[in-house]
N, C-alpha and C positions, 0 to 999 in steps of 0.2 A: 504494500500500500504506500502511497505516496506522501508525504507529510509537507506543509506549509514552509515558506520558507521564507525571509525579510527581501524585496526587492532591493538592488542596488540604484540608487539614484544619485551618485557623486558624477553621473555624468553629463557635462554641460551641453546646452541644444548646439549645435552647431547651425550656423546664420544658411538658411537655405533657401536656392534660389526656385520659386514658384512658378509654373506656367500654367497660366491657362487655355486648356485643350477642350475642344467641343463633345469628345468622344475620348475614351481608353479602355484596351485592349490588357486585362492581367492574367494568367494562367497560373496554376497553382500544380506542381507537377513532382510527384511522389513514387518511390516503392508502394504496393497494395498493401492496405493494412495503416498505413501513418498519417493519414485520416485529411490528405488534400483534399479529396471531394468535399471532405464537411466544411474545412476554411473556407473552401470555394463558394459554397453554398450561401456559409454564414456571408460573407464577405457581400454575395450577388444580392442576399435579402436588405443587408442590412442598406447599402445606395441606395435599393429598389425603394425602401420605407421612407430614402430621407427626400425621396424628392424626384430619384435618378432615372432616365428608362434604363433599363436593364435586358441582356439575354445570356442565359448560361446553357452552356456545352459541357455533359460530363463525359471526364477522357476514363473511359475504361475496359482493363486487360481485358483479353477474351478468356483466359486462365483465371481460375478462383485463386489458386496460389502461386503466381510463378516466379521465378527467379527472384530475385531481391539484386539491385545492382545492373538492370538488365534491360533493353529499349521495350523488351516484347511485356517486360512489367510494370508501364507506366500508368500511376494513376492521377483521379486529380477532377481540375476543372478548368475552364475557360468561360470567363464575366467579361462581359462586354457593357460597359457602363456608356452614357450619353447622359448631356443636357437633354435631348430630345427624345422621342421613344425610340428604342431599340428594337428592330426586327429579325436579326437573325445574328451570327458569331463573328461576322468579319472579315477583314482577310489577316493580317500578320499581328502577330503580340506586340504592344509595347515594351509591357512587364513582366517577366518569368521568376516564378519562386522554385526552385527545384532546389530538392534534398539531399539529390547528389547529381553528376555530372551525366553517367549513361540513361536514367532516364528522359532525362535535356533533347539526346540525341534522336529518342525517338517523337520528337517534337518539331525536333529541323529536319527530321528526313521525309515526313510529312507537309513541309513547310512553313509553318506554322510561324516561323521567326523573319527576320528581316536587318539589315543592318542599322545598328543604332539601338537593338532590343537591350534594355536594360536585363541583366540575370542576377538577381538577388541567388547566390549558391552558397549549400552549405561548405564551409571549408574545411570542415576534420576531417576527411579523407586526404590529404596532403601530406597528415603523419601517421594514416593507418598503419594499423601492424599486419593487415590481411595480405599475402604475397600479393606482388601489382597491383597493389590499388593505387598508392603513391601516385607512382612512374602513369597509369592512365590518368589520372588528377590530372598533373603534370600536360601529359598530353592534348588533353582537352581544354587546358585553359589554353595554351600556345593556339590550338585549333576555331577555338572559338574567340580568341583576337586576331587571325586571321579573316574570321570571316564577317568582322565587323562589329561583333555584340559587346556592351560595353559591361562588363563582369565588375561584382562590389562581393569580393567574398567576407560572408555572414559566419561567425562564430554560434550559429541556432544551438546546437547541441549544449555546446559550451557553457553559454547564457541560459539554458533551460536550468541546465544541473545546476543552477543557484539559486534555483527555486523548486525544482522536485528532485526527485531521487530517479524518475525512469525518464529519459527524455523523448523517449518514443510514444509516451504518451500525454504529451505537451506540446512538440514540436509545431503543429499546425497552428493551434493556439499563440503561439508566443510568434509565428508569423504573421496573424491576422493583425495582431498586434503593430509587428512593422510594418504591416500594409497602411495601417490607423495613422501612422508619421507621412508617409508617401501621400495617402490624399487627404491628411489633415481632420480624419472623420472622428467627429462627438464622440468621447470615449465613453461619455451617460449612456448613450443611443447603443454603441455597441455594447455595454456591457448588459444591457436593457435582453437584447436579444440573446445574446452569450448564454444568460441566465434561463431562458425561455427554452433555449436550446438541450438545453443541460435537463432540464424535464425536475422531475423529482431523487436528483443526485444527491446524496450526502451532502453537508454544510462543507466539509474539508474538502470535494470536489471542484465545489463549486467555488471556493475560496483560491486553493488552487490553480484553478482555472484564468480565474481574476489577475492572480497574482500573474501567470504566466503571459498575460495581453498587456498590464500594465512593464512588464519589463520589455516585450518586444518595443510597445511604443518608446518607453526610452531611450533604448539601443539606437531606435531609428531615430527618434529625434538632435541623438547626438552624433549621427553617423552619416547618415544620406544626407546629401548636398541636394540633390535635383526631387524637387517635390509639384505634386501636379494638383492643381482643381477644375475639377468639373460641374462647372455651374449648377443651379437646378431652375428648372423653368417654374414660377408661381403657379399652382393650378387648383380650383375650388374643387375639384372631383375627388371624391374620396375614395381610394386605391385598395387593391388588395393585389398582392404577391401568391402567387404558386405556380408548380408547372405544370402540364399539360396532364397529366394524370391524378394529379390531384382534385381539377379541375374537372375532369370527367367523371371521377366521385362526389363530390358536389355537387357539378349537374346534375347526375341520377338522382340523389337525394330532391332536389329542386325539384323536378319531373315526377316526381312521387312514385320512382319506384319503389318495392318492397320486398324485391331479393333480387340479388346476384350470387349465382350459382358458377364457380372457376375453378381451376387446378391452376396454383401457380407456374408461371411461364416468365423467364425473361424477355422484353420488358415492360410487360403488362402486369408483372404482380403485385406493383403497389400500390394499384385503382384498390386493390383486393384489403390490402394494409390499411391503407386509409378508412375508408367502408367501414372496415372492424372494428374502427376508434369511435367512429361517430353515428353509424348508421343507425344503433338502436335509438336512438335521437330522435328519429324522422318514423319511426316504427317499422323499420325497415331490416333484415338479417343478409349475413353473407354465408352459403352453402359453400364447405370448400370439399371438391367431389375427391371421390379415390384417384380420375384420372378424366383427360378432356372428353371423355365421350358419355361418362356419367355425369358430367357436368350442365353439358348442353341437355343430354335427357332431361335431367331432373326441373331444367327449366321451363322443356316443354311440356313436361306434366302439371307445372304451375299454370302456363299459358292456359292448358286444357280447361285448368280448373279455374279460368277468370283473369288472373293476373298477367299481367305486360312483364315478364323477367327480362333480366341482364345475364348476359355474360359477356366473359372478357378474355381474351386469348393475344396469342402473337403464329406466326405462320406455321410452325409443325404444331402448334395445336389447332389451327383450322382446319387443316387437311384431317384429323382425327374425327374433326366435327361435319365432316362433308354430307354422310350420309342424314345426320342427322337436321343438318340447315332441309337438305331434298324435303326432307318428311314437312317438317315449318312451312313452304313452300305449298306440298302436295296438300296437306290437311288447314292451312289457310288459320296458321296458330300467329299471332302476333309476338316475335322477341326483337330487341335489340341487341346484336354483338358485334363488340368493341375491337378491332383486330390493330392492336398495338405492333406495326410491322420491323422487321428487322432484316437483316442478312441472310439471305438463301442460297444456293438451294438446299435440303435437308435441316440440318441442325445450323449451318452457315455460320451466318456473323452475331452470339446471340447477343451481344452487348453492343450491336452498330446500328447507324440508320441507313433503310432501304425503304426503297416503294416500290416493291418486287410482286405484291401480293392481288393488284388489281384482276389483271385475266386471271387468278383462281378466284377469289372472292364471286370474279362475273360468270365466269364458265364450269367450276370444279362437279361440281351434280350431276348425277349423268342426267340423260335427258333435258329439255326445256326447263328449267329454274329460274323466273324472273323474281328480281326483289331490289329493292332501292337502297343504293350505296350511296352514303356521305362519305367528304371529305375536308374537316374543318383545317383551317389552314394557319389561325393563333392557336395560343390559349386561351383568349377569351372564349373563341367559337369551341375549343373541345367545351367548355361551360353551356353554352347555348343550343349545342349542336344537339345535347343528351336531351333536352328539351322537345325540340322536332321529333328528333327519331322514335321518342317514343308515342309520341301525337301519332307520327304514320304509320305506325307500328299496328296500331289499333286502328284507326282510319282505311286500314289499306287492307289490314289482316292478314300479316304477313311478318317474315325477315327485313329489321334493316340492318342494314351493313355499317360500321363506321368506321372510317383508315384514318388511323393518326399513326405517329410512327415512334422510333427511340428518340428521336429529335423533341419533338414535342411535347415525351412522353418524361423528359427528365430536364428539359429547360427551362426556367424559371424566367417569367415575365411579369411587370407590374398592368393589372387593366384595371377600369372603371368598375368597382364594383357592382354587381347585378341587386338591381333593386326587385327581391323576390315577390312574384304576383299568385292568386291563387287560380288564376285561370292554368298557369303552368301546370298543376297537381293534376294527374290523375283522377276523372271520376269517379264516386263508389259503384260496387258490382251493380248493377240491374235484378232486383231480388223479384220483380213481378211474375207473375208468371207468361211462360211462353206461348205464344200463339201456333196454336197445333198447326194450323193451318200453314202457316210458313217455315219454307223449307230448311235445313241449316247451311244448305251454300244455295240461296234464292239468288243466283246472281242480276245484278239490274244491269238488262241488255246494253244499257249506252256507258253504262261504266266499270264494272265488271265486279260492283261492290256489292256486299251480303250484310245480311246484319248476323252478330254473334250470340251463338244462344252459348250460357253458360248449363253448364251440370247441374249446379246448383240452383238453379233455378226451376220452381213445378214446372213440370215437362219441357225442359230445356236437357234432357239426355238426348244424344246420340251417338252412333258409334264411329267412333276415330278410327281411320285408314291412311294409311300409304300407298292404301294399293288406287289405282285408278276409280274414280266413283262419279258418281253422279249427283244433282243438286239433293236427294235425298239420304247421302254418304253412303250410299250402296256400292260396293263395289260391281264394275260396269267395263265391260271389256269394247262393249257396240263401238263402230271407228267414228259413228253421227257423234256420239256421249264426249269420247275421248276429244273428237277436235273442239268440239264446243267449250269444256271445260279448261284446253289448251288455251283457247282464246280469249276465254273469260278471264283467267290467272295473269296473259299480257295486257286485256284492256284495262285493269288497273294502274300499269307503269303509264300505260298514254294519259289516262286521266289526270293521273298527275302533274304529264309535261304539259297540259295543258292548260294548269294551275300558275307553272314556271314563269319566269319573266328571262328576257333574251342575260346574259352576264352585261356586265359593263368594261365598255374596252376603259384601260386606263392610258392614258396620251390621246394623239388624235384620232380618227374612226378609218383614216386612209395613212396608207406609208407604204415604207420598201419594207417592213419585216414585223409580222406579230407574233408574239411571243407565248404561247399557252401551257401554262403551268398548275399541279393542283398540290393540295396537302403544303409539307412545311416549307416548302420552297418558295414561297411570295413572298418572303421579306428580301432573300437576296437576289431574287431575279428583281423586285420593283430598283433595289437598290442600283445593281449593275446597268438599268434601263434609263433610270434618272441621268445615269451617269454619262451615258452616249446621246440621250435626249440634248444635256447641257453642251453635247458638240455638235452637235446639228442634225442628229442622225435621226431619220423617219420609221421611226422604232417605236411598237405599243405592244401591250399584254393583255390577255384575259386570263383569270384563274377561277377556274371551275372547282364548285363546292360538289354539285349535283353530276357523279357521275353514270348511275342506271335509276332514272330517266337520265340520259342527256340534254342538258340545259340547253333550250330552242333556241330558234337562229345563230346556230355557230355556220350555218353556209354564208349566207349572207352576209357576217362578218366577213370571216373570211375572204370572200371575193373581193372586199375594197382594199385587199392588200397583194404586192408583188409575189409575198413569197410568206409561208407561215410556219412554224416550226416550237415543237416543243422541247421542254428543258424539264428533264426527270432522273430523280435517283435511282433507277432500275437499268438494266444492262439492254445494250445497242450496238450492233454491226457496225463499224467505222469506215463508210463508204471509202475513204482514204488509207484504210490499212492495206499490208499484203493480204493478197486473196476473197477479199469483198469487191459486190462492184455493185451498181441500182439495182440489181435485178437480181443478186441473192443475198442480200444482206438483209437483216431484221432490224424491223425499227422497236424503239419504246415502245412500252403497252400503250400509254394514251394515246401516241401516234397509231398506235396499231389501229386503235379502236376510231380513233376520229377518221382515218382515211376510209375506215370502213362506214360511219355514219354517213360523213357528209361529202362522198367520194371527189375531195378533194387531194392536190400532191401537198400531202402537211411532211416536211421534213420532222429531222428531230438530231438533240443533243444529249445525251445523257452520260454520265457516269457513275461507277459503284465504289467511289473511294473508301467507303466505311466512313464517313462522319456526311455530315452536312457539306453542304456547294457554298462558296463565298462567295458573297459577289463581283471580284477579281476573277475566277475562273470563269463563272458564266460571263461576265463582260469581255473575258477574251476571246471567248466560243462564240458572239454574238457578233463580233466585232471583224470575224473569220466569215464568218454568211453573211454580214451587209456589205464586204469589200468583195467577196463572189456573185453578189447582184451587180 
């Protein structure tokens, strides 16, 4: 156990020079286990509350344990602070806090850095006693003044153990601390959250704790020369901080659901976490099944029984859930599920972001399977989004889908907070009894909608199938039956588009190049667009929330432009590699899908780096197709 210890403060502030910067770029970057993601966290909350826009990237192994000392085990965070709002991670760091030097490197082989990156490093490894560590020390600082970064090496370790006895479980603490020197931040305010943080810790933790941020700050205050502030913009709105999974447990709550049913999955399981803290709140439970396919069951046996469930997954757990989405589908059961997407194919990338999941979400069922796929694109909307889906859910009687990703699902942003209405909630069951006379899929010929009789309700039994049926749930093999009920199931998604309004292009309505993008990708594609707009270039975007229905007039858009092309985190044939050429290469899903809607030539850009797209790379992929127009 750790014990208290008297902070040293004989050391004087040194006179430092202040700039203020519109935006900064800090990463916090660790062996797994020595708890950079939380500084980073704390760090990203504490800006977001005092004013700041905010967006955080969490960097993490794909390994639960690996290496210590090693690129492939870097963990941590990336906060992207602004005066103004922040919508996605940026392109290159400012500021790097790293614990030791080979973590660092798996940060610049990514990119991530830039010359001029300030690197706060730890320096005990300089006189390690470990064979070679020294000697790479050594090496890596010569390596990294070559390539421009300007190194302040930190005594962390050193300075911890004069306040605890283990420094491994300080260290991130007593940097948040020097980060408090760097941009000047309210030591009240942070230690406000520090505390909140800390939950219900022991007095001497929390003491500790204290103790370990107020000596970073001093360190820094009497050590770092170049100190930065980032304005905050005055604003009456009253904010609230989470990221995007948080936020979709929220939602749900707001929407009045009253069970989600899950098997946890990276990185969808901590809608499931959250949920368990607060849910019984809203009188709402979370079922956590043996595995994904009792999961989704059990939810449809709620639906059966009245209720609108949740469930929540990432990609090898949908595919688990395939059969079971068909049957939702066939039997006309209302659920929402939440498909938190990642790296594929198989097991893939489970701690990275991808938008790999669309054509299974649209096509994985066998046979005809229609059902309405969202794609919120903040975290405000994963908030909002759980709201609709479940309105259509029961409107439509049916699956909806909702793609958010690891991006969204673990970055933290400041939005307006939702001033909750009860129109949002949920109606209660229908206890009347049911009218014998009407069928339990009475489809109404112009829009393909039934009303739903519940079990529970006098004479609202009937029998559930999967198998082929007819408006009286009889199973029904006739080809008259089968098409009719085929076309009944699609005229709902038309109904719907016919509810839709056209997207809004953002720039002008005519140019050489639009740009269509969905999910978490609008903050850096609007970014990278701005940017070529302020050179003259005739460049617009649309991003589509609504992707089955298809949000109407995307032809007609389209036509008022030279050339149209989307920009997606899912994998694409590079017309320009060896061995690709037009006519066998694969585009993007959305590309796939739009060329097929609105048999248009929609190009496409994509990549599968495992994190997020900055808006540097799509501006220079943008920037490659308006100088080939």
């Amino acid at each position: 156990m750790t014990t208290s210890a008297t902070v040293a403060t004989d050391q004087a502030p040194r006179p430092a020079t202040i700039r203020t910067v519109s935006q900064h770029i800090v990463e916090f970057v660790s062996d797994s286990g020595e708890g950079a993601q939380t500084a980073g966290q704390l760090f990203g909350t504490i800006a977001a509350k005092s004013g700041n826009g905010v967006w955080t990237v969490e960097i993490i192994p794909a390994e639960v344990e690996p290496p210590a000392r090693s690129r492939a085990g870097a963990s941590g965070n990336r906060v992207r602070v602004g005066t103004k709002e922040v919508t996605n991670m940026g392109d290159t760091a400012d500021i790097v806090i790293a614990f030791n030097e080979q973590v660092l490197y798996s940060r610049i082989d990514v990119g991530a850095l830039k010359q001029g990156t300030m690197i706060l490093l730890e320096n005990k490894w300089a006189k390690s006693g470990l064979p070679g560590v020294p000697e790479a020390y050594a090496e890596a600082l010569a390596d990294f003044a070559r390539r421009g970064y300007v190194v302040v090496e930190v005594p962390m370790e050193a300075e911890c153990l004069k306040v605890v006895k283990d420094a491994r479980r300080g260290k991130n603490i007593w940097c948040l601390g020097l980060l408090c020197a760097v941009y000047d931040l309210d030591m009240q305010h942070v230690e406000v959250e520090l505390k909140r943080k800390l939950g219900k810790k022991s007095a001497e933790v929390v003491a500790n704790n204290i103790a370990l941020l107020t000596s970073g700050r001093t360190w820094g205050d009497a050590n770092i020369e170049m100190r930065f502030n980032v304005p905050v913009e005055p604003t009456t709105q009253t904010m609230v901080v989470m990221n995007g999974n948080q936020a979709i447990a929220l939602g749900a709550m707001a929407a009045g659901f009253e069970v989600c049913s899950m098997y946890p999955i990276t990185p969808a399981t901590s809608v499931s976490h959250h949920l368990a803290s607060v849910f019984h709140r809203s009188g709402g439970f979370v079922h956590q099944a043996e595995d994904e396919i009792a999961a989704i069951g059990f939810a449809l046996g709620c639906a059966y029984a009245g209720k609108t469930p949740l469930t929540v997954t990432s990609g090898p757990g949908l595919a688990l859930k395939t059969e079971f989405i068909g049957l939702a589908v066939m039997a006309e059961l209302p659920i929402v599920l939440v498909d938190v997407q990642r790296g594929g194919p198989s097991t893939g990338l489970p701690t990275r972001v991808e938008q790999g999941d669309l054509l299974s979400v649209l096509f994985a069922e066998p046979g005809d399977a229609p059902k309405i796929i969202l794609a919120p694109a903040t975290i405000a909307e994963c908030f909002d989004f759980m709201i609709t889906a479940r309105k259509l859910a029961e409107t439509f009687r049916g699956p909806v889908m909702v793609l958010t990703d690891a991006n969204l699902a673990t970055g933290q942003q400041p939005f307006p907070r939702p001033e909750l209405k009860e129109e949002w909630l949920a109606p209660p069951i229908d206890q009347s009894a049911w009218d014998r006379t009407v069928r339990p899929y009475e489809w109404d010929p112009a829009t393909g909608l039934s009303q739903r009789p519940i079990p529970g309700q006098r004479n609202g039994n009937y029998v559930l199938t999967g198998l082929a049926h007819d408006e009286h749930s009889r199973v029904a093999y006739e080809s008259s039956i089968n098409q009719h009920s085929m076309e009944m199931r699609s005229r709902k998604l038309a109904t719907l588009l016919d509810s839709l309004k056209p997207p809004t292009v953002r720039g002008d309505d005519t140019g050489d190049l639009l740009v269509v993008g969905w999910g978490s990708t609008l903050g850096a594609i609007d970014e990278a667009i701005d940017r070529l707009r302020a050179e003259g270039h005739r460049i617009s975007s649309v991003h589509l929330r609504y992707l089955s229905p298809m949000e109407p007039g995307l032809k007609e858009i389209f036509a008022r432009f030279k050339k149209v092309m989307t920009v997606e985190i899912n994998y694409s044939d590079d017309v320009n590699a060896a061995g690709f050429t037009a006519q066998n290469r694969r585009y993007s899903q959305l590309a796939f899908l739009l060329r097929a809607q609105t048999l248009c030539d929609v190009d496409c850009w994509s990549r599968v780096p495992g994190s997020p797209l900055s808006p540097s790379m799509i501006e220079n992929a943008l920037r490659t197709h308006l100088t080939k127009g």
